[in-house]
C-alpha positions as CSV (number, residue, x, y, z in Angstrom):
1,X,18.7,24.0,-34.0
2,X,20.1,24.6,-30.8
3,X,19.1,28.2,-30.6
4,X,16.2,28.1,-32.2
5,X,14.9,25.7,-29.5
6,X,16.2,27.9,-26.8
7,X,14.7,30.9,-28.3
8,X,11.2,28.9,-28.6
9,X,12.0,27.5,-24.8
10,X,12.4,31.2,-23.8
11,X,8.9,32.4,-26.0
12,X,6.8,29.4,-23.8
13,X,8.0,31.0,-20.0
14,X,7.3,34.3,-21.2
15,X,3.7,33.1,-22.6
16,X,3.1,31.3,-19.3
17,X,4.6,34.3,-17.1
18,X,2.4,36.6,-18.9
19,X,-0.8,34.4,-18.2
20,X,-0.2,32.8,-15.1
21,X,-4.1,32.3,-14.0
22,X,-4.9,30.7,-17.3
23,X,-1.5,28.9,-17.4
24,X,-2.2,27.5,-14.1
25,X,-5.5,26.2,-14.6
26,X,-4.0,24.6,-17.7
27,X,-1.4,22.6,-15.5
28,X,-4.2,21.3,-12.9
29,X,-5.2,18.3,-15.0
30,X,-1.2,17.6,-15.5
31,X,-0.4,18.3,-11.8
32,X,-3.6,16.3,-10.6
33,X,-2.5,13.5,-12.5
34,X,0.9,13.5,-11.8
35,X,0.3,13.4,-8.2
36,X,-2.4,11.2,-8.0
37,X,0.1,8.2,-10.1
38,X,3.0,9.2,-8.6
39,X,1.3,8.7,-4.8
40,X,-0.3,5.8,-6.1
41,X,2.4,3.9,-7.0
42,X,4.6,4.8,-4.0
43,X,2.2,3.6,-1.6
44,X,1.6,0.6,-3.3
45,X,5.1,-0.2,-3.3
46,X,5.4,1.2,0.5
47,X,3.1,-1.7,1.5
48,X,5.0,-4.3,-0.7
49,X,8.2,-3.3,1.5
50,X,5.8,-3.1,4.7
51,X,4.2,-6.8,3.9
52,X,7.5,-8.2,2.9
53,X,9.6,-7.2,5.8
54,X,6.6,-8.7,8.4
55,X,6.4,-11.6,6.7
56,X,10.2,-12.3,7.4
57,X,9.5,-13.7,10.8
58,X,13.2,-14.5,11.1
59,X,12.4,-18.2,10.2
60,X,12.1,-19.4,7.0
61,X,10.3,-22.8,8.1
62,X,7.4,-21.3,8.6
63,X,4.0,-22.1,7.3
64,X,1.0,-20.3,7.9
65,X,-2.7,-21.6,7.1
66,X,-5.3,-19.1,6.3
67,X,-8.9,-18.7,6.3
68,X,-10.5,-18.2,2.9
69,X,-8.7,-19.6,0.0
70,X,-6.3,-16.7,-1.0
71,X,-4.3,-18.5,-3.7
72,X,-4.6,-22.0,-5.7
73,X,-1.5,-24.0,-6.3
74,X,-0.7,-25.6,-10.4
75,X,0.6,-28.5,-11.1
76,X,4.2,-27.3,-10.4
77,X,3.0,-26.3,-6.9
78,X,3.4,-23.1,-7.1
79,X,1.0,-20.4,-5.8
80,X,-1.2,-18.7,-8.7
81,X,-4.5,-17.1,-8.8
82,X,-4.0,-14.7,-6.0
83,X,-7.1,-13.5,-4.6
84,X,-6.2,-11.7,-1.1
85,X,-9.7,-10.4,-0.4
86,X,-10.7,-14.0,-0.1
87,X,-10.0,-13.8,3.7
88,X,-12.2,-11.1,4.7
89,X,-15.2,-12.0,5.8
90,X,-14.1,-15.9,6.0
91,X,-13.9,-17.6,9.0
92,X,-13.1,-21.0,7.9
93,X,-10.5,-22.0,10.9
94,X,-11.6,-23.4,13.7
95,X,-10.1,-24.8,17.3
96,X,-10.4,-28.7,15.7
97,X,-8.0,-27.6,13.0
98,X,-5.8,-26.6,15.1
99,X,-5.6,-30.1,17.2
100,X,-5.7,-31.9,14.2
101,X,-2.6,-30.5,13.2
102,X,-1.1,-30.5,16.1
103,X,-1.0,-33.9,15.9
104,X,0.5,-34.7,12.5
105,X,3.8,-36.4,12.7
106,X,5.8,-33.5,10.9
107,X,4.8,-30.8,13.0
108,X,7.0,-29.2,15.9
109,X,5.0,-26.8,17.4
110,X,1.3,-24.9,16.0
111,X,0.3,-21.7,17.1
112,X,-3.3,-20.1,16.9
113,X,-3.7,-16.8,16.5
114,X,-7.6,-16.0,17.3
115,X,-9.7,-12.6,18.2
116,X,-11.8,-12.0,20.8
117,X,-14.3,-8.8,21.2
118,X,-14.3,-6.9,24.0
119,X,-13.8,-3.5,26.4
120,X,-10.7,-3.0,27.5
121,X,-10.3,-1.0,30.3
122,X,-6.7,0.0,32.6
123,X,-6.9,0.0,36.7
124,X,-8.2,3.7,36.5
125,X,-11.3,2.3,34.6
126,X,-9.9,4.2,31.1
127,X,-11.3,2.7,28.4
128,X,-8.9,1.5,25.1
129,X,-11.0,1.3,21.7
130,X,-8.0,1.5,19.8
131,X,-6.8,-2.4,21.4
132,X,-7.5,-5.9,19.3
133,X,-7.7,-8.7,21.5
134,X,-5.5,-11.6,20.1
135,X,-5.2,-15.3,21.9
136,X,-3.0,-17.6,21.3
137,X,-0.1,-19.9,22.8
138,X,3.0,-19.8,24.4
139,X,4.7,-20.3,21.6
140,X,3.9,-17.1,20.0
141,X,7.1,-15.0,19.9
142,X,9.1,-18.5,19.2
143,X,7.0,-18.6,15.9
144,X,7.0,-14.6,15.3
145,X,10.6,-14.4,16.0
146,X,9.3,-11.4,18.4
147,X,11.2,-10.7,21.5
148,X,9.1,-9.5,25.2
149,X,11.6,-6.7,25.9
150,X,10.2,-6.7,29.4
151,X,9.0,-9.3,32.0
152,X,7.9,-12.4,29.9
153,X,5.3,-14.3,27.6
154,X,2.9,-16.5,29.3
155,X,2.9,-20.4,29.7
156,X,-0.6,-22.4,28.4
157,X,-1.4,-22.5,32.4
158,X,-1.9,-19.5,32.5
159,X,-5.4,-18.0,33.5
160,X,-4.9,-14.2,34.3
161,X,-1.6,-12.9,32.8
162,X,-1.5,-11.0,29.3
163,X,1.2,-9.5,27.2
164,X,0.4,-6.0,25.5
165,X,2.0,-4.5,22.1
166,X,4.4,-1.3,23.0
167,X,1.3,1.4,22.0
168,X,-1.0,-0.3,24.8
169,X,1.9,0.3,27.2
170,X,2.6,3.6,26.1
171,X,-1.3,4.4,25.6
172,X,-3.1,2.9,28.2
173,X,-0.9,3.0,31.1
174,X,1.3,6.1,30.3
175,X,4.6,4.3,30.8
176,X,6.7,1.9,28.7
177,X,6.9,-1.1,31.6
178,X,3.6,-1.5,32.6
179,X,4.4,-4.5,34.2
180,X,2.3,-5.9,36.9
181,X,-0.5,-3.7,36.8
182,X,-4.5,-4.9,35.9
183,X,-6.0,-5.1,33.1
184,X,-10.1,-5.8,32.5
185,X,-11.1,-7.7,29.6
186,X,-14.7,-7.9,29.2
187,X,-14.7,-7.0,33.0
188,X,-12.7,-10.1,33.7
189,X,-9.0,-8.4,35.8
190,X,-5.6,-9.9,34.2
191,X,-2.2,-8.3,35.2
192,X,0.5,-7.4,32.7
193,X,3.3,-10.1,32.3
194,X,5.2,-8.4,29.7
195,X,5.7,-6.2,26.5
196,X,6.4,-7.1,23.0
197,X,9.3,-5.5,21.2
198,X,7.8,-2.9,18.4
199,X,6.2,-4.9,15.5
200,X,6.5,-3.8,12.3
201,X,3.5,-2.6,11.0
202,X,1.4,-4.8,8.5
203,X,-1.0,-2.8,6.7
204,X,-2.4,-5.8,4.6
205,X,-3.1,-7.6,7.9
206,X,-6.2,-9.2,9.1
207,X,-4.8,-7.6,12.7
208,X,-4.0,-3.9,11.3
209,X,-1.6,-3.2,14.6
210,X,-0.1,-5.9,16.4
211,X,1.0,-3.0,18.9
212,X,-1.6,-1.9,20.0
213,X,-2.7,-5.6,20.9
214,X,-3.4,-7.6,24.0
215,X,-2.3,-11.5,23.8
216,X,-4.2,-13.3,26.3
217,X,-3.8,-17.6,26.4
218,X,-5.8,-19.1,24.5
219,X,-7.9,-21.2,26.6
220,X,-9.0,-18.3,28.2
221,X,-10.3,-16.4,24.9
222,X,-13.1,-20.0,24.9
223,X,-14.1,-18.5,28.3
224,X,-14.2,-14.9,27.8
225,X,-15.8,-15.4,24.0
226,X,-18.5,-18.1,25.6
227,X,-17.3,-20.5,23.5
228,X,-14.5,-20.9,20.3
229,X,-12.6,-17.8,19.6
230,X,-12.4,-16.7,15.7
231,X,-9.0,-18.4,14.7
232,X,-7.9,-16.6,11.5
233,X,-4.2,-18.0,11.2
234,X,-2.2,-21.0,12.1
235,X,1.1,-21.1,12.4
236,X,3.5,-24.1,11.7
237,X,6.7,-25.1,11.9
238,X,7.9,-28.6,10.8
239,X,10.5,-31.3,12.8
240,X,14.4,-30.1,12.2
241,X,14.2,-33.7,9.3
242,X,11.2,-32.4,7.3
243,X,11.1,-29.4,4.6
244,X,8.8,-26.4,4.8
245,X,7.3,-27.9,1.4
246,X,6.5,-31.4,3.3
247,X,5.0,-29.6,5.5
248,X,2.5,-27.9,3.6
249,X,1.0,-30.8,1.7
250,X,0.8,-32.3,5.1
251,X,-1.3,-29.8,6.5
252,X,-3.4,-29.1,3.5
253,X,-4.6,-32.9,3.6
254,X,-5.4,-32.7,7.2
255,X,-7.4,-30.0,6.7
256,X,-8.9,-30.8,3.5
257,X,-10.1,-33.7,6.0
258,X,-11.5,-31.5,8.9
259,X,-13.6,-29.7,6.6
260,X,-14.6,-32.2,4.5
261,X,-13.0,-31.6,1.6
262,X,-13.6,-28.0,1.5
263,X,-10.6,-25.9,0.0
264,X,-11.9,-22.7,2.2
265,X,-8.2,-22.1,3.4
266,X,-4.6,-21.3,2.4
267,X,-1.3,-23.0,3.1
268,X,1.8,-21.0,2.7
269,X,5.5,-21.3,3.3
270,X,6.9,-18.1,4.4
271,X,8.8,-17.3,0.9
272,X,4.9,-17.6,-0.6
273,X,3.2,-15.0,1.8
274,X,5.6,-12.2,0.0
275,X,4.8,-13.4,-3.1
276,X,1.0,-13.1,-2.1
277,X,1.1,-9.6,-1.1
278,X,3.5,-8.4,-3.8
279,X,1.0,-9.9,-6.6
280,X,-2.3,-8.7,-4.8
281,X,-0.7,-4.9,-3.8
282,X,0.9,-4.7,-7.6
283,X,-2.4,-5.5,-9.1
284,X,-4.3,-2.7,-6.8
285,X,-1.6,-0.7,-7.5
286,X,-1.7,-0.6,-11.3
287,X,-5.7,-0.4,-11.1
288,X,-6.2,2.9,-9.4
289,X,-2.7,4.4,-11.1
290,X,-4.9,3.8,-14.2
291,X,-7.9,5.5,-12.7
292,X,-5.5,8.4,-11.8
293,X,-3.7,8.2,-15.0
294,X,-6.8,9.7,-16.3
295,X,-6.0,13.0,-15.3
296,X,-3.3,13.2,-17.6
297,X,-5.5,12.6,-20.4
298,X,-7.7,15.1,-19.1
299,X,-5.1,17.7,-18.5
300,X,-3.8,16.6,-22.0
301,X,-7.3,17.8,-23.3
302,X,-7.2,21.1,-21.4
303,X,-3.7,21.7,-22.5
304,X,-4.8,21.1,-26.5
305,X,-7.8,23.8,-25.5
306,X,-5.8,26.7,-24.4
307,X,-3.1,25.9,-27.3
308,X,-5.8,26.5,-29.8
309,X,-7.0,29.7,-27.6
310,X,-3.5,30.7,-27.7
311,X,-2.8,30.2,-31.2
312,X,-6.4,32.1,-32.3
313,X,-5.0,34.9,-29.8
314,X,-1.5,35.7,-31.5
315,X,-2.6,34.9,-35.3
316,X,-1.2,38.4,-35.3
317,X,2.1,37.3,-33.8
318,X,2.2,34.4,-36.1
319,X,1.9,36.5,-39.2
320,X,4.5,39.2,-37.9
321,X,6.9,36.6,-37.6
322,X,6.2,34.7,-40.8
323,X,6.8,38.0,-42.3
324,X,10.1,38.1,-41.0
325,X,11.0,34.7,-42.0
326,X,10.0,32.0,-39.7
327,X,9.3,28.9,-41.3
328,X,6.0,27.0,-40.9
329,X,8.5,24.3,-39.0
330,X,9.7,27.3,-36.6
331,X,6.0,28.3,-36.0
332,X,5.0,24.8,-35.5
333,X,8.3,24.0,-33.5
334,X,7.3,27.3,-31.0
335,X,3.7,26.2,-30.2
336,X,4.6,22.7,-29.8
337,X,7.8,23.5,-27.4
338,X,5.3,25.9,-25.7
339,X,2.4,22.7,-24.8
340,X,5.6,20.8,-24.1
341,X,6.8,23.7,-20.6
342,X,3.6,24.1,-19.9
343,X,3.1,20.3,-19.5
344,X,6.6,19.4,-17.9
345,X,5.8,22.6,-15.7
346,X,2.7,20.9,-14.5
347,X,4.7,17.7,-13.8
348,X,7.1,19.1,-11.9
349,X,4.5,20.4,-9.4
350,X,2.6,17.4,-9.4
351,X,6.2,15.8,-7.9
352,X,6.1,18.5,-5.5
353,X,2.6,17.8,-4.2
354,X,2.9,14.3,-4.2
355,X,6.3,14.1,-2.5
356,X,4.7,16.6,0.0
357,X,1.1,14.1,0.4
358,X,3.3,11.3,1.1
359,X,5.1,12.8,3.9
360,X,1.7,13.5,4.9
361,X,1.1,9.8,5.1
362,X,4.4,9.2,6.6
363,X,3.4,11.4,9.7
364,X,-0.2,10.7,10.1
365,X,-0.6,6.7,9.3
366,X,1.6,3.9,9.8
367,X,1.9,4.1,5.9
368,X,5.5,3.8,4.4
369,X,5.2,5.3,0.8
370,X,8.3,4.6,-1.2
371,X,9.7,7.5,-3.9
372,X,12.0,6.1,-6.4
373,X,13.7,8.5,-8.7
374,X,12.5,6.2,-11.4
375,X,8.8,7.1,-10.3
376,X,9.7,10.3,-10.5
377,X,11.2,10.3,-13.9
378,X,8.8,8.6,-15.9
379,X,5.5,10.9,-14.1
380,X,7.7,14.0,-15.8
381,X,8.5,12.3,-19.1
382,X,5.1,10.7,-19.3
383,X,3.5,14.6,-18.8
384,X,6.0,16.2,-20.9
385,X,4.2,13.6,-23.6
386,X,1.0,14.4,-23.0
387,X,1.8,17.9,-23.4
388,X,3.3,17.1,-27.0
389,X,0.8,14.9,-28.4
390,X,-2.1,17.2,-27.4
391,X,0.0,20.1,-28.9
392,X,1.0,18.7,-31.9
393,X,-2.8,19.6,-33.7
394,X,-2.8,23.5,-32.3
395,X,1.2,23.5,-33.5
396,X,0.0,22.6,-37.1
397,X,-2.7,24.7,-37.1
398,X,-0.5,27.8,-35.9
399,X,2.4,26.6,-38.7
400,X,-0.4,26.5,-41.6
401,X,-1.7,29.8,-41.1
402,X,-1.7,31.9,-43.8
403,X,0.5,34.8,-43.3
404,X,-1.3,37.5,-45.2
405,X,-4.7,36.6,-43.6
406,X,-2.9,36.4,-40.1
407,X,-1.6,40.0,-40.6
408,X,-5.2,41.5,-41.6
409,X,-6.0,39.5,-38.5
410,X,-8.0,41.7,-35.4
């Protein structure tokens, strides 16, 4: 049996070496599809890691309300109907919600986080598109667990400092410590008071790069904007005697009050955000790994093509070597082993390229696709079945061949 398959094995890479053009284009639909699931799936699960390791803000007490209404909570009150796109577009949170809930009982400290628009410019009149203006409080990186590497954050008295993410330092003023120089906003001057540590990048943010943002106070976003800034997150955390869970039916009754009984926002303790971005990425994930799955069927298709080209090509072969004593199993076993290579062949270069695209990624985005070997393993098993299934009808029509009629064959 052994032999036999190591003879057929040996048969397929000579057929394939001896039509490499034609073998090739047979692989594309394999190696297209391969790739395409393979890159698919390890970006999805690239963001997972990305969301899940921002969300662990170092405290596990914190709850975060968000506009639009993301999730729904059963009976057990646990999160369920995840709907992540809920929040774009919504711009449910306003500056009363936030002194409402400044004011409940359980709460320690709250802290907005808001956008502006604007034209950022440095003291040489450069101008930064790449910058997102975000206001907020002074007890910012207390909440973030993010540490100003240099100088410090500002107080809420403050009317002309700002703190910048590490890529404004590094892009706008050319220098890691930019501390001390101007800044215009909107044409309004602000000096640099300090620089965030690196952030890890948040690709399912409503902020895509929280380094290569400018925190200004918060009071002075109502000025600049001409009136409320766009608050899309709150920030809680509850008194050192109250639980996180407390704290979240708290806040969702206040602000079921405040906008008058309108469920157009999210509370979530910080365990639920990763559960949130798991669901929502695994659910994109698994849709457009279907849509690229398709290739495979195609591929499949073209495979079960050229297997039936091949087989109408050597009915020659096929009666030679019935002649000689092959078995209708052998022939079947040869043309089936051959779909198999030329399959599995086809997977193992659709690795390749996709291994090779996600370094792309790597390089060129803040993207963080994650290969796992068991990825890997099931894209080459699952092409090696393609190749199989869509040979096993030229196989049988190669082993029933009459050998007499194959012979006269031209």
């Amino acid at each position: 049996m052994t032999s036999h398959f190591n003879t057929n094995t040996r048969m397929a890479l000579e057929s394939i070496r001896s039509n490499k053009l034609r073998s090739t284009l047979t692989m594309m639909g394999i190696i297209i599809g391969v790739a395409s699931v393979i890159m698919m799936v390890s970006l999805g699960e690239g963001v997972r890691r990305q969301v899940a390791s921002t969300n662990q803000s170092g405290n596990e007490q914190l709850v975060t309300v968000r506009s639009g209404q993301i999730a729904v909570r059963d009976e057990s009150g646990n999160v369920s109907n995840v709907n992540y796109l809920a929040a774009l577009g919504s711009n449910s949170l306003t500056e009363q919600d936030f002194e409402a809930l400044k004011k409940l009982p359980d709460v320690e400290v709250v802290v907005p986080l808001a956008t502006i628009s604007g034209q950022v410019k440095n003291f040489e009149n450069e101008t930064y598109k790449d910058a997102t203006i975000i206001a907020s409080t002074s007890k910012l990186p207390e909440v973030l667990g993010q540490q100003v590497v240099y100088g410090s954050f500002f107080d809420d008295t403050s009317t002309n400092v700002v703190v910048v993410g590490k890529r404004v330092a590094e892009e706008l003023f050319k220098e890691n410590v930019p501390l001390g120089k101007l800044i215009s906003i909107r044409d309004q001057d602000f000096i640099v008071g300090g620089v965030f540590d690196e952030f890890k990048t948040n690709p399912l943010s409503a902020v895509t790069d929280l380094n290569k943002s400018i925190f200004i106070p918060f009071p002075v976003a109502k000025s600049l904007a001409g009136g409320a800034p766009n608050i899309y997150q709150l920030m809680l955390l509850p008194k050192q005697d109250v639980s996180p869970e407390s704290l979240v039916q708290a806040t969702n009754s206040q602000l079921l009050i405040t906008h008058g009984g309108q469920a157009d926002f999210t509370v979530l303790k910080s365990s639920e955000t990763e559960i949130i971005a798991r669901d929502t990425v695994s659910i994109a994930t698994t849709f457009v790994a279907g849509v690229a799955a398709i290739s495979l069927l195609v591929g499949g298709i073209g495979i079960m093509n050229i297997m039936f080209v091949s087989v109408t090509e050597r009915t020659r072969e096929i009666g030679v070597r019935k002649s000689l004593g092959a078995t209708n199993r052998q022939i079947y076993s040869q043309f089936l082993i051959e779909a198999a290579v030329i399959s599995v062949f086809g997977g193992v270069i659709g690795v390749f390229i996709a291994l090779l695209g996600n370094a792309v990624f790597r390089i060129t985005t803040d993207l963080q696709p994650a290969v796992t070997w068991q990825i890997i393993a099931v894209a080459v098993g699952v092409s090696a079945v393609v190749g199989i299934i869509f040979g096993t009808i030229p196989a049988i029509k190669a082993a029933r061949k009459d050998p007499i009629e194959s012979l006269r064959y031209e």
